[in-house]
N, C-alpha and C positions, 0 to 999 in steps of 0.2 A: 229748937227755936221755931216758936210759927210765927211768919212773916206775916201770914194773915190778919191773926190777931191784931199786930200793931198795929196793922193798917186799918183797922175797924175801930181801936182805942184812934188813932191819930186823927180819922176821917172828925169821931164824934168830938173830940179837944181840938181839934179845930173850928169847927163850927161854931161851941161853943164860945170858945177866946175870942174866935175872930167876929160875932157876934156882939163880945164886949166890946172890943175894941174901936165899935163905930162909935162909943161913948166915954172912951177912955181921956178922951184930949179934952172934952169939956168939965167931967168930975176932977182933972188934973189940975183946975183952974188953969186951964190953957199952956198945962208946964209944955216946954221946947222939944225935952229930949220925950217927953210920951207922945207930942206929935210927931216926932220923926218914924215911930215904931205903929202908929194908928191913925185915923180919917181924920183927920182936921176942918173937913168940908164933904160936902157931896158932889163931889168929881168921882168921877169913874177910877182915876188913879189913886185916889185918898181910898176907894173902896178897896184895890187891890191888896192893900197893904193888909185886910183883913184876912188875907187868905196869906200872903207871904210870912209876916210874921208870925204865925202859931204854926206853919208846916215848917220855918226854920227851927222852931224851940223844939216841937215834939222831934225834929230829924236829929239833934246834937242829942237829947235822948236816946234814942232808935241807934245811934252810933255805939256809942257807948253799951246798949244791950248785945247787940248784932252786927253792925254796918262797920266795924273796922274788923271784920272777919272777910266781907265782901269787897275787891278790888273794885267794883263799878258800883257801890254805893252813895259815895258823894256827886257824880255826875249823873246817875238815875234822879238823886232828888233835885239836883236844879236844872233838870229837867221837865221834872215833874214841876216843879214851880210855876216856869214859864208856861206849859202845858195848861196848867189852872189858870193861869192870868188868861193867855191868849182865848180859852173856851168862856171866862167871863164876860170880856171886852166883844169877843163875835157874837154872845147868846143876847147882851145889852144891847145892841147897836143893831143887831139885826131885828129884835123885837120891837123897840125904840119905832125903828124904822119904819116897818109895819103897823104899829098902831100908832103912833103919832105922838105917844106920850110915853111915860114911864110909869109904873105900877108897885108899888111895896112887898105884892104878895112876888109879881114876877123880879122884881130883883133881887130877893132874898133866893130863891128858885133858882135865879142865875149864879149866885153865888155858892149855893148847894151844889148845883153843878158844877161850876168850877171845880172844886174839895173835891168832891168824887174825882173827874176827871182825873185830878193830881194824885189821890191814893191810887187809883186802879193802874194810872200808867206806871205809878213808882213798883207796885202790886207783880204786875205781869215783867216791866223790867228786871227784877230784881230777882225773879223766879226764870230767868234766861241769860243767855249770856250776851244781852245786848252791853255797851260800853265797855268792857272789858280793854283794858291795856294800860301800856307804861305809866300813859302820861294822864288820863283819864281820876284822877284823883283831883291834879294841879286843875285841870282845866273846870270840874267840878265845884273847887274852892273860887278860881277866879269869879266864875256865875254867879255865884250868892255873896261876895265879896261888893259884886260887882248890882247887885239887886238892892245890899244893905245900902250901898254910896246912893243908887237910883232913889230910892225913900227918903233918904236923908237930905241929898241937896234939894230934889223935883220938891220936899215940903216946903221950903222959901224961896225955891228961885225954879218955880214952873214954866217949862215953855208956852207961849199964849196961843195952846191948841186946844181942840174940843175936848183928849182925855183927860184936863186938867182943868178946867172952864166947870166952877158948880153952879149948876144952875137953877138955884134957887138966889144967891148974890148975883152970879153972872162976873165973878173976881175968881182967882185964882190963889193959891196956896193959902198960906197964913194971911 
């Protein structure tokens, strides 16, 4: 098995998917359940969802090759998920910051980074014996159990904070 590899297929299908994905809810005719799984808006959290959803598709993949060979495989990757989110949300918000506005070319860039971020920690986790133990499976499931719930309700029923606030409407969710 090279761990590698997938990670270098996963990095590029993600990107890609999650690429689609910022356009998925509108080609849907605004179906419900493709905006729970894509961007519905341009909030920073509608963004996220481009990088969550295709690193859960390609990881039930990745299992099914590899990852139920590996006891700390499902909690390496919602690990890595969060990992991706959190390095989008600090790379946006502190550039943001900095220049006073938002850019296409850099939040695409932010999002690249994200992906990386999340393959490479999955990458070196996975090639170590971080997470390892009894219970590290369950609490791995709960994570992305618990990410899918996050996407699904935050799409109609967003808290009225900035990671949810698109500001181009200045509205939140649907």
């Amino acid at each position: 098995m090279n761990i590698k590899k997938y990670h270098i297929i996963g990095f590029i299908f993600t990107v890609i998917l999650g690429s689609l994905l910022h356009f998925t809810y509108e080609f849907s005719n605004k179906n419900i359940i493709v905006g729970y799984f894509s961007a519905v808006n341009e909030s920073t959290w509608e963004h996220l969802k481009l990088l969550i959803t295709p690193v859960i598709i390609f990881s039930i993949f990745e299992y099914f090759i590899y990852g139920k060979n590996l006891e700390n495989f499902i909690l390496t990757k919602a690990i890595s998920i969060l990992i991706g989110m959190f390095v989008i949300i600090a790379s946006f918000y502190t550039y943001t910051g900095i220049l006073g506005d938002n850019y296409l070319i850099l939040d695409i860039g932010t999002f690249i980074l994200g992906v990386f971020a999340s393959y490479y920690f999955s990458y070196k986790a996975l090639k170590s014996d971080l997470f390892y133990g009894e219970k590290s499976n369950y609490i791995g499931i709960f994570i992305i159990l618990l990410l899918i719930f996050s996407m699904i309700y935050f799409t109609t029923n967003p808290p009225k904070i900035n990671l949810f606030l698109d500001p181009i409407t200045n509205t939140y969710g649907i």
